[in-house]
N, C-alpha and C positions, 0 to 999 in steps of 0.2 A: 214857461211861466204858468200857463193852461192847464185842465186838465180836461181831454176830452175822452167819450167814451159814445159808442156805437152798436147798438145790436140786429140781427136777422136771425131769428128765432121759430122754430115749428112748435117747441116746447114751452117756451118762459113767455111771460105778460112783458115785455120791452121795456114798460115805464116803470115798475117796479125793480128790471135785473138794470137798469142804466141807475137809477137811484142808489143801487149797491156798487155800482161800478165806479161813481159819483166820490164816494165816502172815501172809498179806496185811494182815489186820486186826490184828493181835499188838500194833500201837501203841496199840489204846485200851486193852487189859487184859491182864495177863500175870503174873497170882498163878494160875491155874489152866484148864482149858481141858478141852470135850466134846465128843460126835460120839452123834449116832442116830440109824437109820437102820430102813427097813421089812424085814426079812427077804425075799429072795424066796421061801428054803423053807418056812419057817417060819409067814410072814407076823405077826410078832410084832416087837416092836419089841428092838432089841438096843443095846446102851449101851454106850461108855464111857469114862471118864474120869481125867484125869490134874491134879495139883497141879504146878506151875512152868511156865516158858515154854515154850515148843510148839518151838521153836529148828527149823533148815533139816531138822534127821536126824530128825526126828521122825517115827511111823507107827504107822498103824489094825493092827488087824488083822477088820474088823468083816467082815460077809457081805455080797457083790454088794446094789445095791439100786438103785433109781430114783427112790427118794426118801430124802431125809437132810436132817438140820438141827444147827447145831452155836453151839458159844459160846467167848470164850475172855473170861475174869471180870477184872474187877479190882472186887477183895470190898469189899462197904458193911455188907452183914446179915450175921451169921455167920462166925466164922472161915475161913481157908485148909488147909480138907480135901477130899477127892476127894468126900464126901457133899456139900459144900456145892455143887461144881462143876455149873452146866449141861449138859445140860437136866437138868428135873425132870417128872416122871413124876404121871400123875391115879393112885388108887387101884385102875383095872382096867388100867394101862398100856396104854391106846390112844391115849392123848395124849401127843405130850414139849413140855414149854413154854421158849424161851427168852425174857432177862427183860433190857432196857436200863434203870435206872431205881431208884427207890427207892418202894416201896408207902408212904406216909406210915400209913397207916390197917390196916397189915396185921395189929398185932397184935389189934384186933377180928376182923378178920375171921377171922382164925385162932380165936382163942376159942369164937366160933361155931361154927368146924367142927368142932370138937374136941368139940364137945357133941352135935351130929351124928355121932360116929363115924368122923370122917375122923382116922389115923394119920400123924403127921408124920415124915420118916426125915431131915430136915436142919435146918441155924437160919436159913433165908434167910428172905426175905419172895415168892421166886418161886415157893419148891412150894406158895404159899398161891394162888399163882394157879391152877395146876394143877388142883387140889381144887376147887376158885371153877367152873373152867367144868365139872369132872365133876357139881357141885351143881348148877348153871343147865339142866346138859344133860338132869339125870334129873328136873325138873321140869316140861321144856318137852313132854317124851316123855310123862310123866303127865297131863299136862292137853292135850294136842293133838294128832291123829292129823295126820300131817305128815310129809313129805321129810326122812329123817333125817338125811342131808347139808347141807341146809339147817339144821336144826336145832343144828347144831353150831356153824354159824357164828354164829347168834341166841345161844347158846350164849357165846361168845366174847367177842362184843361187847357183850352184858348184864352178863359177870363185868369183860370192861376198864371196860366204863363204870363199876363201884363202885370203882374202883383212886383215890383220892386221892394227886397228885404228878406229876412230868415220868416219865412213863412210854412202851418203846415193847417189844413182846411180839411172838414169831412162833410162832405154835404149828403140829407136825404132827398131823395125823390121818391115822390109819393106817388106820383103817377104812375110806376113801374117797380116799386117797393124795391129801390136797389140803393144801395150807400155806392157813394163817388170818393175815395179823399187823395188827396195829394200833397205830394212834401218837398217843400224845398229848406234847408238848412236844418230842420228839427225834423225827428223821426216821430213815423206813425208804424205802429205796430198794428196785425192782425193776428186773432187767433180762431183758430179753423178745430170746431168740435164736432160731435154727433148731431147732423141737422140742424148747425146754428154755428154764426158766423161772428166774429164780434171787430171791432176798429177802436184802436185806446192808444192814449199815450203813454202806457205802461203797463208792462206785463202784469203786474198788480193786480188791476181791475178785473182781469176777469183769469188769475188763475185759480180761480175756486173752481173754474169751469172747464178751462182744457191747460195742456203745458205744450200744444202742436203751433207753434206763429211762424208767422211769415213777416219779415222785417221787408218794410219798402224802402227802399232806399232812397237818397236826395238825386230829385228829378224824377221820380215815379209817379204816377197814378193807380191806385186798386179798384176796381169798382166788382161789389159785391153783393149778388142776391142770393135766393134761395136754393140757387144749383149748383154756387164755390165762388170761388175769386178768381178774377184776371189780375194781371200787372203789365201796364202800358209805361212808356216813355210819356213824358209828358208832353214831350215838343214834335217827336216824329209820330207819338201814337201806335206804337208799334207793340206788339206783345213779345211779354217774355216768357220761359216756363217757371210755373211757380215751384217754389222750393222750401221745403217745410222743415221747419224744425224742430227739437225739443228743447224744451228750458230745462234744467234740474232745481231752479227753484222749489222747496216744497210751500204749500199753503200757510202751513205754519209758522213759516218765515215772516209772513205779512201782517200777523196775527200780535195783540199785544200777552197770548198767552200768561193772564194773570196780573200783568204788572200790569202798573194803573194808568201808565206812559209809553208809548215805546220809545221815549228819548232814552228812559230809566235804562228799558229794556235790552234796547241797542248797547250803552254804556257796559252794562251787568255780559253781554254775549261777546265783547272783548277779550274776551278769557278763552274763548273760542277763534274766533275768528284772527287773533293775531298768529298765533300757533299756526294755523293750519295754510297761513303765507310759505311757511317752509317745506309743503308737500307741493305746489303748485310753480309753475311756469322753468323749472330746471332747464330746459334746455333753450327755453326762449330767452332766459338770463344770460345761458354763455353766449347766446347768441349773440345780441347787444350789447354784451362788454366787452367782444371782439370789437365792434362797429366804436364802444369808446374810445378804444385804444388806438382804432383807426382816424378818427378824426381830431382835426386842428381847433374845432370849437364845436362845445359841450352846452345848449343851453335847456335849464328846468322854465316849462311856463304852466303857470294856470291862474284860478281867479281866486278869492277867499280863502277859507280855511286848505283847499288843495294846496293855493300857494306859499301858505305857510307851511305846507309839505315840503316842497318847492326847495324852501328856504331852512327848513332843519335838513335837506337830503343836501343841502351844497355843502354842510359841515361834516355830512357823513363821508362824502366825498372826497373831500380836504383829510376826514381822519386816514382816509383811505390812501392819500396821495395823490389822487386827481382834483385838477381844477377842472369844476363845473362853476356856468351860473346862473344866475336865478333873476327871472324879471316876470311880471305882473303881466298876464297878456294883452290885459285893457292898454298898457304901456308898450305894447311891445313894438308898432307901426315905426318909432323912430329907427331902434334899432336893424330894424327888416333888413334895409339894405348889403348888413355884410353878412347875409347868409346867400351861402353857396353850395355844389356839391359835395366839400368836405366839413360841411356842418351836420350835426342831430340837435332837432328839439327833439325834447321829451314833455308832451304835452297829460299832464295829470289832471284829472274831474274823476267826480261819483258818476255823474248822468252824463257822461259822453256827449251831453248834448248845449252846451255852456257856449254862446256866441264867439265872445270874444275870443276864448282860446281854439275854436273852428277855425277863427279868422286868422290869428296868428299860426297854426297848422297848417294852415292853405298857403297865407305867403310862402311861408317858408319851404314850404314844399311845390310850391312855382318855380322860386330860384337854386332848383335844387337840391336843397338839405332831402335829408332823410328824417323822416317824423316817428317816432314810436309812440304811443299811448299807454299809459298806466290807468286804467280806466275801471269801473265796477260793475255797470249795466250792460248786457250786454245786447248785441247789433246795433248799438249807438253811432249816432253821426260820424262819430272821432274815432269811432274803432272800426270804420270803412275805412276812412280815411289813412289812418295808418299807415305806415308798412311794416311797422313790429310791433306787437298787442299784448302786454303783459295785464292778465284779466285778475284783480285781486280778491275774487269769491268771498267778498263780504256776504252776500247776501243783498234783501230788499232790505234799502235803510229807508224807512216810512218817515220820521220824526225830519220837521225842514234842517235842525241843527246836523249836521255830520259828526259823527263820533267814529265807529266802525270804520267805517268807507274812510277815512281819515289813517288811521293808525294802520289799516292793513295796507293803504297808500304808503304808509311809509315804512313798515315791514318792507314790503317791496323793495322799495329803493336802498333799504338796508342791504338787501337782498344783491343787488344790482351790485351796489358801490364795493361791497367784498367780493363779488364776481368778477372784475375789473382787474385784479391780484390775486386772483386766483384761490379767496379762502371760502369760495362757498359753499363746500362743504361742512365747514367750523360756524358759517356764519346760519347756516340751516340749523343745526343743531341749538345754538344759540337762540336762535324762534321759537325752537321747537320745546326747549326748555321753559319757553314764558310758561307754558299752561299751567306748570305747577306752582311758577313764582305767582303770577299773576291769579288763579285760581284760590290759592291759599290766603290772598291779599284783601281782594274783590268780595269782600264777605259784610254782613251785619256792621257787623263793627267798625268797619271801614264807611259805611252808609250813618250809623248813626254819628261816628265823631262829623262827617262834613257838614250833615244836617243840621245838627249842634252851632260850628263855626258859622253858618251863613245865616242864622238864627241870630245871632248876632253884629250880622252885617245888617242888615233890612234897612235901616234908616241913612246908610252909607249912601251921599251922594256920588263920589268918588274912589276907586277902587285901585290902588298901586300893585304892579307885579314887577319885579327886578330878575334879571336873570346872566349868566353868564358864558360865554362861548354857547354851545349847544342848546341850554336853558334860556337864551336870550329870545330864538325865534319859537321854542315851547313855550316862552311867556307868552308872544303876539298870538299864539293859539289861544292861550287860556284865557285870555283878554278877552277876547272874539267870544268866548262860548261865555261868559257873563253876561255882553251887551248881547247877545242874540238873544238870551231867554228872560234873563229878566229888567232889559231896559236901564240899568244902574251903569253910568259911565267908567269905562276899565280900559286900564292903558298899561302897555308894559316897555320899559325901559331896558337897555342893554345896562350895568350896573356901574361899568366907568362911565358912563356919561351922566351919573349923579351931579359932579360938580360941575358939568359943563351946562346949567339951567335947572336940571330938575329939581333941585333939592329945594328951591324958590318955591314947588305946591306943596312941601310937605307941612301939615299944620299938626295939632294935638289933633292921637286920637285919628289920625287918617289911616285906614288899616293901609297894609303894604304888606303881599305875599313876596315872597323868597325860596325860587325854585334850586335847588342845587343837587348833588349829587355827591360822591366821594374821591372826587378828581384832585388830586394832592395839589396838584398845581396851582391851581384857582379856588380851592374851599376856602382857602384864607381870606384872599380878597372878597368872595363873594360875600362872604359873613362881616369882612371892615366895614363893607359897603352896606346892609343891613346895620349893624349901629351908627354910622352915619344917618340915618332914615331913624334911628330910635331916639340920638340923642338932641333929636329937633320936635319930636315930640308923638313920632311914628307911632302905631302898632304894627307890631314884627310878625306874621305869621308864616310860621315855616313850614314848607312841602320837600320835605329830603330824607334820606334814609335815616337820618342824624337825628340827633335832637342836642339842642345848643343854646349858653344860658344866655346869649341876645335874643331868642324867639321870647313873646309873650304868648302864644298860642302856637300848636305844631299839629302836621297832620301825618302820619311816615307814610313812604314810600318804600318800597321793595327794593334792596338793593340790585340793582342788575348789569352792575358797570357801567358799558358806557351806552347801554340803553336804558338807564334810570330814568332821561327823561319820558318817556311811557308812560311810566307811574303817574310820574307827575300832570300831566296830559290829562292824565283820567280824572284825575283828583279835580283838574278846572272844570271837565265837560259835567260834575258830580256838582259843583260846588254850582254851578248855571243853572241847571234843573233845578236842584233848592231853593237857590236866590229865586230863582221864576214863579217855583210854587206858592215863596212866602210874598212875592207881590203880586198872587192873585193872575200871572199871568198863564198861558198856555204852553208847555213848552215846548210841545211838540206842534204847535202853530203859529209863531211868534207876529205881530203884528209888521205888518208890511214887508213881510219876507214870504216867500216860494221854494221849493225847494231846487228847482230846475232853473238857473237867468235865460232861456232863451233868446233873448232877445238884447239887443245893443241897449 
């Protein structure tokens, strides 16, 4: 939900490269945002912080340093004040702590301190951590003559180890100019450059700077100064060797390269990124559609826009001949109990790093099952976790809405489900073919008709999408990517279930999209069910390769058979953005949305 970012630097000013690193993360949180940093004159730590977005013009004004740590919130404890805001400080300011996470247990532990003498200056549950390792540290100093460097770190990971919940923390110490952080349930990444060290919770932030990271796993500790990184256990304290990697992310990836948005951006790089699903994970596919074939129950989980992945891959499925199915992970605890060795989840997210669906991954891989992940970022939570890793090379999706990281999720599982029957090779070709259908589509003209249409929505309190077999659960997407950017209420119905209630909202004048495709079977009904919606006093707006005299407005789609919905998919994540722009809202920041849930 967090974004946190950390530097040890011989070359860069720290409060100025954390402020960049800041910006870069602005997608997971942006009710309010901090910067601390070690004095060089001083040698004291100096602070501070600001409520609202960090936005491009934003600026420090703190003092030169070579070490700095910073945060930018989206609030769970505590209201949206500059006190609330990261870091938070131990009682002799030698610490600053920042905090990914929610303390389940912290108002004990605060009561404690509070009995002890420790003064609280915010309402969060992270200066409770603060406090926590100034208590562990004057205890271990009391009973143990010892490396007091050392010490802080024992220190550290004896207060994270009491922390009950998905927690991940980076603390400075000033006194020995080293970074501390640790993770439990959500990852912290390092990245390891020339002379300079950095702690982030996404490779984003600082690959302007190196593409060398070391992912810490859940239950690690890294503590890092100016001569490299350790990596300890967090409970035994034990070291391990460190292991470097390379990302192939390039920079430019991160970059809104010209466009004014990178929701725009993301949306327009579709044309890319779905294509290039069919050069990737070949033999991890057969892999896992042997493991289908082998098992008695098949279940899709994730949260959001993934799980409406989820929920169009169980129809891909179904086209395919296998029963899969598909549950919500937030929901998933009831069902837990009949997984066993001959089950597979298949747990889908953009950031690997998504609570609930960790949670239902761990059950289910307690009692058993086999977990694979269809995931995008990579060394995430979910992709240790695993035991099959289909990685779907979106790229960094900056903007909080998911477009990309969405459609090449479900490339994938296109991927998957003809893998199953053996036509993955017919069904690679067929991805592989989007770039031209999709490329030739995805153009001016395609931008300015949506533009047009949602120009004419603006004043729409309510927003109708209809859809049928396949198109039903690409409605609940398109749906979703309205309400996320521009706040205007959008709902989408499966299209027989008109007469079963919903025809009761339709008034004059209530727009009502209608996704379809060239499916002989169902174009009839889908389009009876559209004048049903018109002759009550609808507007008809059509998203389908077609064009048909019940639309009162249409938008085409690419014919692609029976991946037409695609098309139509894009045409919502298009139609979201505009709607957003024309009310003024941000798209690529949406109000009380993150782009990472973290947290339960």
């Amino acid at each position: 939900m967090c974004g946190i970012f950390a530097i040890i630097s011989e070359k860069r000013d720290a409060a100025q490269t954390v402020l960049g690193g800041l910006k870069k993360l602005e997608y997971r949180g942006y009710d309010s945002w901090g910067i601390a940093v070690k004095s060089k004159k001083t040698e004291s730590i100096e602070l501070e912080k600001h409520v609202g977005k960090i936005g491009d013009a934003a600026t420090v004004t703190l003092p030169q340093s070579n070490i700095g740590i910073g945060h930018t919130r989206w609030a769970t404890h505590g209201g949206i004040l500059e006190k609330n805001a990261h870091p938070h400080l131990d009682s002799e300011k030698k610490l600053a702590v920042v905090h990914n996470g929610i303390v389940e247990n912290y108002l004990e532990i605060k009561t404690d301190l509070q009995k002890k003498g420790y003064v609280f200056r915010s309402d969060t549950d992270t200066e409770v951590i603060a406090h926590l390792i100034d208590k562990e540290k004057k205890a271990l100093i009391s009973s143990r003559k010892k490396n007091r460097k050392e010490l802080i770190r024992e220190a550290v990971f004896s207060a994270f180890g009491s922390l009950i919940g998905s927690n991940t923390i980076v603390v400075m110490d000033s006194e020995h100019d080293q970074l501390i952080g640790c993770s439990h349930g959500s990852s912290i990444i390092a990245g390891i450059g020339k002379k300079e060290f950095f702690l982030a919770s996404d490779i984003t932030a600082f690959l302007k700077y190196t593409n060398k990271v070391v992912f810490i796993k859940d239950g690690e500790g890294a503590v890092i100064n100016e001569s490299g990184i350790e990596i300890f256990s967090n409970k035994e304290n034990k070291k391990r060797q460190v292991k470097i990697e390379t990302i192939n992310w390039q920079v430019e990836d991160a970059q809104k390269q010209g466009y004014e948005h990178f929701l725009l951006k993301e949306i327009i790089e579709q044309k890319d990124t779905i294509p290039r699903t069919a050069l990737l994970n070949q033999s991890k596919i057969e892999s896992l559609a042997e493991e289908i074939s082998k098992r008695r129950q098949v279940m899709l989980t994730a949260c959001g826009s993934a799980y409406y992945c989820t929920l169009l891959a169980k129809y891909l499925f179904a086209q395919a001949g296998v029963l899969v199915e598909a549950c919500s992970a937030n929901e998933f605890i009831p069902f837990s109990k009949f997984y066993n060795k001959n089950s597979l989840l298949i747990a889908v997210s953009q950031s690997g790093e998504t609570a609930d669906t960790l949670i239902a991954s761990k059950i289910a891989k307690k009692q058993g099952a086999r977990v694979a992940a269809v995931v995008n970022a990579q060394g995430s939570a979910l992709e240790r976790l695993a035991d099959d890793v289909l990685s779907i090379g979106a790229g960094p999706e900056i903007a909080v809405v998911s477009t990309k990281a969405f459609t090449a999720q479900l490339a994938t599982l296109y991927l998957l489900s003809r893998a199953v029957i053996g036509k993955l090779d017919e069904a690679q070709k067929q991805i592989k073919d989007l770039e031209d259908s999709l490329g030739g589509w995805l153009n001016n003209n395609l931008l300015k008709r949506v533009k047009k249409i949602s120009k004419s929505l603006t004043n729409s309190k309510d927003i109708y999408i209809i859809g049928k077999n396949i198109n039903y659960p690409a409605g609940l997407e398109f749906a979703l990517k309205i309400k996320e950017t521009s706040y205007i209420h959008a709902e989408a119905f499966a299209s027989g279930e008109l007469k079963h209630g919903v025809l009761s909202l339709i008034q004059k004048t209530r727009p009502c999209f209608v996704l379809a495709d060239n499916n002989k079977q169902i174009k009839g009904e889908i389009l009876s069910s559209a004048a049903q919606v018109k002759v009550r006093g609808g507007r008809i707006i059509g998203v389908s390769p077609f064009n048909d005299q019940v639309y009162d407005d249409y938008i085409q789609t690419p014919d692609l058979g029976e991946l037409t919905f695609i098309g139509n998919i894009i045409v919502g994540q298009l139609l979201g953005y505009y709607l957003g722009i024309e009310q003024g809202a941000d798209p690529d920041k949406p109000r009380n949305l993150a782009k990472s849930v973290t947290v339960k």
